[in-house]
C-alpha angles and dihedrals in degrees: 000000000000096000093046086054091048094041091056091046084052098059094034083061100044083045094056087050103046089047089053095056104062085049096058084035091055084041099050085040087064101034098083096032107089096143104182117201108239117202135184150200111232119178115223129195105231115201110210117164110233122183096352098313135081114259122189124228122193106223115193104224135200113236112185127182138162111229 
């Protein structure tokens, strides 16, 4: 009866511990990753035809990337 308690200890142990690991991995896994989103404004020269000729309209575009 005392080795089956021990025993039991002993995988509840090994259990708490193995349950604990997959927690501090996921944790250090997102402690370096702070990927902020950087966006910027990009002008852009738009060519509509108007009356018969090509005119040219700046547009002021979003551009958005993750470094």
């Amino acid at each position: 009866m005392k080795k089956f308690f021990l025993s039991l200890a002993g995988a509840a142990l090994l259990a708490g511990t193995m349950a604990a690991v997959p927690e501090t991995a996921q944790a250090a896994q997102w402690h370096g990753h702070h990927h902020r989103q950087v966006c910027r404004i990009v002008v852009k020269n738009k060519v509509v035809w108007r009356h018969g000729r090509k005119h040219v309209v700046p547009v002021k575009v979003r551009r958005c990337w993750n470094p």
